[in-house]
N, C-alpha and C positions, 0 to 999 in steps of 0.2 A: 824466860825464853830469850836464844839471840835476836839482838836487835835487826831491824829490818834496813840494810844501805838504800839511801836514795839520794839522787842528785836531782837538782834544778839552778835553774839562770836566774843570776841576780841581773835587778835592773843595768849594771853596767853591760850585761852579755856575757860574764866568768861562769864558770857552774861550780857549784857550791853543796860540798859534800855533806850529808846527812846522815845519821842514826835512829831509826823509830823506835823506841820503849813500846810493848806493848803489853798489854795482860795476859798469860799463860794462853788465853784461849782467843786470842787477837782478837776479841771483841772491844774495844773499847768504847765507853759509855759520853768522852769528852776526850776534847784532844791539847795539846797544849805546846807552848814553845818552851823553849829554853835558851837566854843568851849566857855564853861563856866569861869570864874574867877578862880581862886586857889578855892578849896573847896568848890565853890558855889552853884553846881549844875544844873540841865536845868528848873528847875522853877522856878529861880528867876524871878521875876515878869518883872524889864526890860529887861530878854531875850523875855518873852512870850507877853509884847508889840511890842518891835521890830518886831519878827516873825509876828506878826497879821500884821503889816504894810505894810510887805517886801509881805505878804498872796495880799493886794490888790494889789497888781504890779503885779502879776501871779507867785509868787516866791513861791516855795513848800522849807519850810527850816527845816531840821534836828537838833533837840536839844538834847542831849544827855546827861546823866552822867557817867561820866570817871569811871576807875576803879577803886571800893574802894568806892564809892560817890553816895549819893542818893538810889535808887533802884536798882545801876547796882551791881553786885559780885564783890568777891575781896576783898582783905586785903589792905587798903592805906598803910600801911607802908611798904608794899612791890611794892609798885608804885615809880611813878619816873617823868620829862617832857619828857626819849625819850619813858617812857608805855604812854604816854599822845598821843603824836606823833603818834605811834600805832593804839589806840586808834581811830583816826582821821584816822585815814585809813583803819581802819577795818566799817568804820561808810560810809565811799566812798564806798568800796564794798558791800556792802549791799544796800547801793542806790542805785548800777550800776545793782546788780542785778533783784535787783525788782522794782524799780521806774527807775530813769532816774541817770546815772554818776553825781553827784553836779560840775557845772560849778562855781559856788561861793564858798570860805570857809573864816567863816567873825572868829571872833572871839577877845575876852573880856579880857582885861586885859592881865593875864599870859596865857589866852585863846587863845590872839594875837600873841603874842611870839611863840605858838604852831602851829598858821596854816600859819606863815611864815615858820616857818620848814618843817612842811608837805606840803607846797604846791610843792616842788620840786618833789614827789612821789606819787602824785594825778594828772596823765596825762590828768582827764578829767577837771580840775580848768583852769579859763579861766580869773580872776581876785580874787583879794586877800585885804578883807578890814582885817584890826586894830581899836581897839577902847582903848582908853588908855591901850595900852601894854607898856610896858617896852621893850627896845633897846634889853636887854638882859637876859636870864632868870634868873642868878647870881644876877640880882638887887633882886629878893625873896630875895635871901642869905643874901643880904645883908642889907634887912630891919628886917630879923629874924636870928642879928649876935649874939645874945647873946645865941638863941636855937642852931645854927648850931656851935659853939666853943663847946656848950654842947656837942653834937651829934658826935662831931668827936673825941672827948674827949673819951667819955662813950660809944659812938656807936651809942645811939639812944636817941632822946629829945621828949617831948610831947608840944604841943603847944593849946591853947585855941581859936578859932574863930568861933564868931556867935553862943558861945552856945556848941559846939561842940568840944571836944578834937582829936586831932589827934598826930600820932607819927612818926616822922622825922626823917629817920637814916641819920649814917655817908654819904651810898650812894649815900642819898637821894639827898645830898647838892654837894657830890663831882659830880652827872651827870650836876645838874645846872653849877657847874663853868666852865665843862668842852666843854658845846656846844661855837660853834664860828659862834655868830649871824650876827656878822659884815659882815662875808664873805658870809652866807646865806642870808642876805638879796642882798649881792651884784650880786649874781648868783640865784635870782628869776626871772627873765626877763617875769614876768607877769604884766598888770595893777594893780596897787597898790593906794589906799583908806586908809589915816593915820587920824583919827579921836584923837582929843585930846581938855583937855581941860586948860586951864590955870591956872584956878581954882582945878586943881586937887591935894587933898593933897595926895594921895597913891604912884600915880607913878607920877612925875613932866614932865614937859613939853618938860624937853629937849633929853627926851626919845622920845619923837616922833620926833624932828629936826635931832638926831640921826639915826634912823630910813631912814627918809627922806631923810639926805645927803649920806646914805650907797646904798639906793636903784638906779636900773635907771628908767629911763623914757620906758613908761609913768606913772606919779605919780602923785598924787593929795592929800593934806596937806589941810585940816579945820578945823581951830579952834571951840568948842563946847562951846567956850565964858563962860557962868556963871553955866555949868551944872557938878553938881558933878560926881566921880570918877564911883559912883554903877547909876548911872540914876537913881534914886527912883524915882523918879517925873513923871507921866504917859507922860505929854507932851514932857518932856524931850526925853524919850525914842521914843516917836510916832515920834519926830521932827528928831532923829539918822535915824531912819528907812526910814524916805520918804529924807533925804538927800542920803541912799545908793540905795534904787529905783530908782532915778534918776538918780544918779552918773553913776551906772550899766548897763542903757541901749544904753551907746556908747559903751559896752563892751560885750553885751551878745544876 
């Protein structure tokens, strides 16, 4: 069914455009978040497969654009991963208030990286998937080292993706180096869901064994074998989504 539009206020005061996934018969049984890639927004097409999928499990899932991104307000170069972070909790309370608290918060790439952090301050998350995240959120820094030497040089660098320019301060770069992921994943003591794939050329593989050896039990580690970084491929994404349907319901 189409998705449901909703907006809500991020802690800065922006509002922040939304997409609700929901089950044919809008009943949903659990609700869920979803963070987007670096820049990518909530309609990438393999989030809104995903979603449809997790829809036939009875999973109502939340897809949002971050601040600065898509439909939602805001200036991005005045964003940041801990407004990302925010963001993701300002998107919890809006569930909590008018749907249901998200027991799940899955999230995509640097998407990942974000709802490991946030899962500490989201009391109603009950498990926590990744899907090729990066160990750390410094590994951006460090695939965009030539922007962020600009940026800390000059103050601010502009960067090109998808078409799109965007502008990166000094800030921007020094909140990435400054979270300490290792220890936040080691003090999430939720079930945890590390999706990766081998084939990935964005973020490599051994970001998720990173991952994996910081977190504790209970955790579960699947490789996505031949499926690139963005899932383009419908089945790709349909096949992510009924592996976390399944996964989730010794959890939820």
């Amino acid at each position: 069914m189409p998705a449901e539009r909703v907006n809500f206020e991020s802690k800065s005061g922006h509002k922040l455009a939304g997409l609700l996934d929901l089950p044919d018969d809008k009943e949903a049984s659990v609700f869920a978040l979803f963070a987007h890639c670096f820049t990518c927004g909530k309609n990438l097409k393999p989030i809104v497969n995903i979603n449809k999928t997790l829809a036939e499990y009875g999973i109502g899932v939340l897809r949002f654009d971050f601040t600065g991104i898509g439909d939602s307000q805001g200036d991005f170069s005045e964003t940041n991963f801990s407004s990302n972070v925010e963001d993701l909790e300002a998107a919890a309370a809006f569930l909590a208030e008018y749907y249901q608290a998200p027991a799940l918060i899955i999230g995509h790439s640097m998407g990942g990286a974000a709802v490991l952090q946030a899962a500490g301050s989201i009391e109603s998350a009950k498990a926590v998937i990744t899907i090729a995240a990066p160990s750390s959120p410094d590994h951006l820094s460090n695939i965009l080292e030539e922007k962020r030497n600009m940026a800390k040089s000059e103050g601010a660098a502009e960067v090109t993706i998808g078409g799109r320019t965007f502008t990166l301060t000094k800030e921007f770069f020094d909140d990435l180096e400054a979270q300490k992921m290792k220890e936040t994943i080691g003090n999430l003591n939720l079930p945890l869901l590390i999706l990766h794939s081998p084939k990935d050329q964005t973020v490599d593989m051994e970001n998720a064994d990173e991952i994996f050896q910081a977190a504790r039990q209970p955790k579960s580690y699947i490789s996505l074998d031949q499926i690139g970084h963005l899932m383009l491929d419908e089945k790709d994404a349909r096949y992510v989504g009924n592996l976390i349907g399944t996964w989730v319901q010794n959890y939820l």
